[in-house]
C-alpha positions as CSV (number, residue, x, y, z in Angstrom):
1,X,-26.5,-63.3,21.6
2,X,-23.2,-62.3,22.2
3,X,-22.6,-59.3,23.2
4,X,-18.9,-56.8,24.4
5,X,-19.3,-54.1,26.4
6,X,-16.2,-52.0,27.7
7,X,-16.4,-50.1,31.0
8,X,-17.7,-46.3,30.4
9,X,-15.3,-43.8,31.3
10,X,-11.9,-44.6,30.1
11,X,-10.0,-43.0,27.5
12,X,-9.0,-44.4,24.2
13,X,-6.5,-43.2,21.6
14,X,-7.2,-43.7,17.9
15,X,-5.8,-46.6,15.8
16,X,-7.5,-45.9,12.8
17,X,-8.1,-43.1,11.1
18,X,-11.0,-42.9,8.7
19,X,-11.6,-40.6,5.9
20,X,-15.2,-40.3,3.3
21,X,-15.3,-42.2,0.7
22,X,-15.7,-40.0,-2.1
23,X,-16.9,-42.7,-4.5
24,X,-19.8,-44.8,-2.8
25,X,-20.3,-48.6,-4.1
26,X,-23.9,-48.6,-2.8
27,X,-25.2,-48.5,-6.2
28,X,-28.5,-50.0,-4.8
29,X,-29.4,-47.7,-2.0
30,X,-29.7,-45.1,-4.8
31,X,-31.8,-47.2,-7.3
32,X,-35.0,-45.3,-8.0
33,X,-37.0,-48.6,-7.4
34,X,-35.5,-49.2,-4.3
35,X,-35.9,-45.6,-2.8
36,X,-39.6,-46.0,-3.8
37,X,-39.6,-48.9,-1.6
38,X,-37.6,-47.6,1.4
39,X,-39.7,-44.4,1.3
40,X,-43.1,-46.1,1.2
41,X,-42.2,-48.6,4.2
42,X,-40.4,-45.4,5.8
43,X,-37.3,-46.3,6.0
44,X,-35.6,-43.1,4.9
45,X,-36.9,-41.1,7.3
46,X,-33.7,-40.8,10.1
47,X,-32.0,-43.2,8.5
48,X,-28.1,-43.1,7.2
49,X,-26.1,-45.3,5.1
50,X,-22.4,-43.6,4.6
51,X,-19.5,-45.1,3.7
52,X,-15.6,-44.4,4.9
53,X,-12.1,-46.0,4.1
54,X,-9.7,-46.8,6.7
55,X,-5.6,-46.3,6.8
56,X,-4.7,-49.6,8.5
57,X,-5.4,-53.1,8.4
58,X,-8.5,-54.7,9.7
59,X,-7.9,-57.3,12.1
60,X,-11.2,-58.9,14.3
61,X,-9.1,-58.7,17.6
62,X,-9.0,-54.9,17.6
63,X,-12.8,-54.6,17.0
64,X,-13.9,-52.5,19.7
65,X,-11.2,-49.8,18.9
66,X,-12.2,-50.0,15.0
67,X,-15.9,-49.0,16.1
68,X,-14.9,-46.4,18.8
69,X,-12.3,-45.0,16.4
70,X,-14.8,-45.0,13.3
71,X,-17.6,-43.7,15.7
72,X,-15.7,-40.8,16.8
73,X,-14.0,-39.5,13.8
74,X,-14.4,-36.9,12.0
75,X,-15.7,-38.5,8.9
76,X,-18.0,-39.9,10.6
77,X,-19.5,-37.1,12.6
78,X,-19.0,-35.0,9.4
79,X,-21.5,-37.3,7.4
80,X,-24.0,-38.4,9.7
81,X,-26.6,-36.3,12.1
82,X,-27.8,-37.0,15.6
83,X,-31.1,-37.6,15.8
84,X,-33.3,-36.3,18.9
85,X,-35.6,-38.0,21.0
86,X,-38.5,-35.5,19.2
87,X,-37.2,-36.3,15.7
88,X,-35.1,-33.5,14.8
89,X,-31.9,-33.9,12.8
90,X,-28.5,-32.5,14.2
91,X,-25.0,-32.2,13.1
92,X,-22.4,-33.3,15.6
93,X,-20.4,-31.1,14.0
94,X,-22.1,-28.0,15.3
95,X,-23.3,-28.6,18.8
96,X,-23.8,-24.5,19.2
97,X,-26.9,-25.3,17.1
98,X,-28.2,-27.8,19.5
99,X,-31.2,-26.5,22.0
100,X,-30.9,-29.7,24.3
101,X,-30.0,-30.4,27.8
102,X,-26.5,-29.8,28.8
103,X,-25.9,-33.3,29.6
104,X,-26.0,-34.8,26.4
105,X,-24.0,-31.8,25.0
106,X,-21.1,-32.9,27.2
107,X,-22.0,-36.0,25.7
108,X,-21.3,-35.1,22.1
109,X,-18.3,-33.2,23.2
110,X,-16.7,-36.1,24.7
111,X,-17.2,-38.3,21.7
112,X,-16.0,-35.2,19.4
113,X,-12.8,-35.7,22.0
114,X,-12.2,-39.1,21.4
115,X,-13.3,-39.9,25.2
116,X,-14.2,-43.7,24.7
117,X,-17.4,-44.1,27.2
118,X,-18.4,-47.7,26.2
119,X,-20.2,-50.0,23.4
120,X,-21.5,-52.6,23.2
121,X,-21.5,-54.9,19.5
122,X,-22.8,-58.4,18.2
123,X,-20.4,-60.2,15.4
124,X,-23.3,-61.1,13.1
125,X,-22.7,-64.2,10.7
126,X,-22.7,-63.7,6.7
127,X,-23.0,-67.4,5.3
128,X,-26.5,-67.1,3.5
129,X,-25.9,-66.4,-0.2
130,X,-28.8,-67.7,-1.2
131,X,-33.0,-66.2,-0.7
132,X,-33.8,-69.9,-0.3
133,X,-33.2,-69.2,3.2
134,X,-36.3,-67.7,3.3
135,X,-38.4,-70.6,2.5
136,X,-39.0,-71.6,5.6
137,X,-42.0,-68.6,5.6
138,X,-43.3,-70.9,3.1
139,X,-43.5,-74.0,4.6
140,X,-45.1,-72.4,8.2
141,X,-47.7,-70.9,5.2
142,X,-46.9,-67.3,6.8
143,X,-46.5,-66.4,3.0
144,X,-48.2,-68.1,0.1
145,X,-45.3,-69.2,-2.2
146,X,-47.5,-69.4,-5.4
147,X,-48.7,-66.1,-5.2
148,X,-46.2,-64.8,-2.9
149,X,-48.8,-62.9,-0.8
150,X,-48.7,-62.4,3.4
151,X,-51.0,-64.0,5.9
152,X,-53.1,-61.6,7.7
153,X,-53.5,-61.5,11.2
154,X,-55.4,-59.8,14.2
155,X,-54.1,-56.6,14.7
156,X,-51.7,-56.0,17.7
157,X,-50.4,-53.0,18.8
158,X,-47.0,-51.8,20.3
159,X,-47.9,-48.8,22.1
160,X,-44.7,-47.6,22.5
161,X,-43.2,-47.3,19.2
162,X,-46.9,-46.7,17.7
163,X,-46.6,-49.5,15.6
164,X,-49.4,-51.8,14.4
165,X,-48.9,-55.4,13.5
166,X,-51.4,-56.8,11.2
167,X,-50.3,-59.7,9.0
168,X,-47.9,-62.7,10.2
169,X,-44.8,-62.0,8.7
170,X,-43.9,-58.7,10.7
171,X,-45.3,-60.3,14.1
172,X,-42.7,-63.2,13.7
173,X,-39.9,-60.8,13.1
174,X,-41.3,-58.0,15.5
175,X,-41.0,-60.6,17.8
176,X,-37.8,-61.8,17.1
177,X,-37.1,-58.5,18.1
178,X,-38.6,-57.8,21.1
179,X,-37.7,-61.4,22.2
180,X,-33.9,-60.2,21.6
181,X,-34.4,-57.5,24.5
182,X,-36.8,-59.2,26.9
183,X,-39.7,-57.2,25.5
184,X,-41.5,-60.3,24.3
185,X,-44.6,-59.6,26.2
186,X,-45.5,-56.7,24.4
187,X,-46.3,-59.1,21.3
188,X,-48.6,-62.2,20.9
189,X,-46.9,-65.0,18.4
190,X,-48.7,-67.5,17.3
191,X,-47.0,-70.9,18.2
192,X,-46.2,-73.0,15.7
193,X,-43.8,-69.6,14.8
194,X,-41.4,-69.4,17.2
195,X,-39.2,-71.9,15.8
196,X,-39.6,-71.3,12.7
197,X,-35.5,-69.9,11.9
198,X,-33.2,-71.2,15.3
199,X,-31.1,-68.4,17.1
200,X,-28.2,-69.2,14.7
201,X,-30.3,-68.4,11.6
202,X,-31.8,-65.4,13.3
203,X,-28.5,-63.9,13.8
204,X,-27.4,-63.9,10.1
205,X,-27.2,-60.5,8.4
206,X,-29.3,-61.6,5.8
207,X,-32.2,-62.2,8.2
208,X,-31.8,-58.8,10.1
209,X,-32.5,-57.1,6.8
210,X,-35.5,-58.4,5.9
211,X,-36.8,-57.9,9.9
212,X,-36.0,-54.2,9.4
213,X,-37.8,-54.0,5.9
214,X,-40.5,-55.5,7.0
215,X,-40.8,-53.4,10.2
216,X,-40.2,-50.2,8.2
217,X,-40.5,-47.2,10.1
218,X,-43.6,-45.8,12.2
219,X,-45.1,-44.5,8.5
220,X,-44.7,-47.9,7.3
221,X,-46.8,-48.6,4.3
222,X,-46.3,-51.8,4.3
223,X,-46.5,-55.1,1.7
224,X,-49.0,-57.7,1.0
225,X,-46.8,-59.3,-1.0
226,X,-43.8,-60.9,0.0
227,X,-42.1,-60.2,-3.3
228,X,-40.6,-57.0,-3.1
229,X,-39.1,-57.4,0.6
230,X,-37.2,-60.5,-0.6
231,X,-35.6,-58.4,-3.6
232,X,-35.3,-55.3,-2.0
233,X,-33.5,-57.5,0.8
234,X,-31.1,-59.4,-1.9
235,X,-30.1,-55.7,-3.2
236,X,-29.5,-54.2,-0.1
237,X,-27.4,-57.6,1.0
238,X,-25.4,-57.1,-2.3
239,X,-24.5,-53.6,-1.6
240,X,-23.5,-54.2,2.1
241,X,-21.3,-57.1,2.1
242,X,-18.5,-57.9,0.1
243,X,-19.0,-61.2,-2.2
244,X,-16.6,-63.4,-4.1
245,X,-16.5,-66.9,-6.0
246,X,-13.9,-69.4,-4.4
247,X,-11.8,-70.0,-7.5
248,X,-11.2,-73.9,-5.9
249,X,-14.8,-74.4,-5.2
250,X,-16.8,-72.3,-7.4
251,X,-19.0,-71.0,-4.5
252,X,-19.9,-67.8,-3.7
253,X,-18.8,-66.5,-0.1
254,X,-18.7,-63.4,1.9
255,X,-15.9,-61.8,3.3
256,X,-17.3,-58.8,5.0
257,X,-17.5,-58.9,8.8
258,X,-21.1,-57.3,10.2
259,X,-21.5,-55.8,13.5
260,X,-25.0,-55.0,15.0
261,X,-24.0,-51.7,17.4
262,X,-26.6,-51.6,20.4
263,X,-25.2,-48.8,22.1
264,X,-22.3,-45.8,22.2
265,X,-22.5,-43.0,25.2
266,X,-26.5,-42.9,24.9
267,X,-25.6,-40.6,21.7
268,X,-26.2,-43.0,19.2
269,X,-30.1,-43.2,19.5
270,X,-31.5,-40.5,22.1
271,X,-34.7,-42.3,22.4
272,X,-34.1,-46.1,23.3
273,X,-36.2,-48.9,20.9
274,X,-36.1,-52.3,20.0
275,X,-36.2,-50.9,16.7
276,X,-33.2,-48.8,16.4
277,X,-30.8,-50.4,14.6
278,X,-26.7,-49.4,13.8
279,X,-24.6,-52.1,11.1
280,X,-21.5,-52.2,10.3
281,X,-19.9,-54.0,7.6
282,X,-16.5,-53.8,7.1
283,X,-14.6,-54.5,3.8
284,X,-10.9,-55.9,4.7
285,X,-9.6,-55.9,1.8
286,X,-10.6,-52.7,0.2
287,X,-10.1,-50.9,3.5
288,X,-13.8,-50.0,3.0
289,X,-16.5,-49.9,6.0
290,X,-20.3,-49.1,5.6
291,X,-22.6,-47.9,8.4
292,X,-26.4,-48.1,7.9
293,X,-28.4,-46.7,11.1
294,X,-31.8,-45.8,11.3
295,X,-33.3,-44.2,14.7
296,X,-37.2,-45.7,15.4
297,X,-39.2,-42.3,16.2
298,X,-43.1,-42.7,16.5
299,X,-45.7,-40.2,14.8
300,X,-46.8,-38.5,18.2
């Protein structure tokens, strides 16, 4: 994986300015069907999806400062909430509301600043256009492809986040995971698994959708059917990258860049997990960027 970190500490002016996008193109985050979905496999439950345009052009060499600037802003901090290590929701916007230690106060307060304290980001390849890239779940028979439904599996258990693992399909991508940052011991996968998609594949967008659909949140209700993860997936896909048909070649491709967003000044996610996750996609040409988060808080 590669990952850029900047040093903490050292000041940043703005580049770009961002402002809220008063008309949202995320017309299937807000499909009734969908939001049945999310909401059973708890995945609406402190999580955000907002979307922002920017004043100046996009270009990849000026990433870090498009994340810190888009991070700190206004809009941003205006349309998203902190969540605590406990669970509770709170606006950036109004730290006087906030009972927590004073550290992470000073925290906030730099961010609101535009103090640039460090981040780290992984460029995450959008080639798939296609759910065939799936079908290797098939072949491994971690899913039946006639009837579509999910292998089941000895329960496991991962303390931590209070999540329990009972079918194949989340321990492969649970372990994906958790193999990602070192934490691979915390999870049994069966052999003939772990090269099932290469390190390449496992990076694409695409795939890191499905892993956090089929992890879900710590009320997960989850799926014994593969069906509705792989069109949820293809919706959610379709409302967070940008698609167009090469008028040459006839073939779809993407021209959104994606960026997996591990950490920002400890702020981000107050409680640390493997299954945290921040994306951005970022629309060049429409001057559009869309952030979907979603901070992993276990049922004490």
């Amino acid at each position: 994986m590669v990952q850029i970190k900047e040093e903490d500490n050292a000041t940043h002016s703005p580049h770009y300015t961002f402002y809220t996008l008063e008309e949202s193109s995320l017309k299937n985050f807000t499909n009734k069907q969908v939001e049945e979905s999310l909401r059973q496999w708890d995945m609406l439950s402190h999580a955000q999806v907002t979307q922002y345009r920017f004043d100046e052009e996009f270009k990849t060499h000026q990433v870090k400062e498009f994340l810190t600037d888009l991070l700190c802003s206004k809009a941003y901090q205006s349309n998203t909430f902190h969540v605590t290590k406990r669970g509770t929701s709170i606006a950036w916007s109004e730290a006087s509301l906030l009972q927590q230690p004073q550290e992470l106060l000073q925290k906030i307060s730099h961010a609101q600043e535009g103090v640039y304290q460090g981040i780290r980001f992984t460029p995450l390849p959008c080639t798939v256009t296609d759910v065939t890239f799936f079908d290797p779940l098939y072949e491994a028979r971690v899913v039946n492809q006639k009837t579509q439904t999910i292998q089941k599996c000895f329960d496991q258990y991962i303390t931590e986040d209070g999540i329990c693992i009972s079918d194949l399909l989340r321990q492969y991508f649970a372990y994906t995971l958790l193999q990602q940052d070192g934490m691979d011991h915390l999870l049994s996968c069966e052999d003939r698994l772990l090269d099932l998609f290469s390190l390449r594949q496992q990076q694409e967008f695409l795939f890191h959708i499905m892993t956090r659909l089929c992890i879900g949140g710590p009320l997960n209700q989850f799926e014994d059917s593969f069906e509705k993860y792989l069109q949820v997936a293809k919706l959610l896909y379709k409302d967070l990258v940008r698609v167009h048909k090469n008028g040459e070649t006839n073939e779809l491709e993407i021209t959104s860049k994606v960026y997996q967003v591990q950490d920002y000044t400890k702020t981000l996610f107050a409680r640390d997990s493997t299954f945290n996750f921040c994306y951005v996609s970022v629309d060049a040409i429409r001057r559009h960027v869309t952030v979907w988060q979603k901070a992993f808080i276990p049922v004490l």
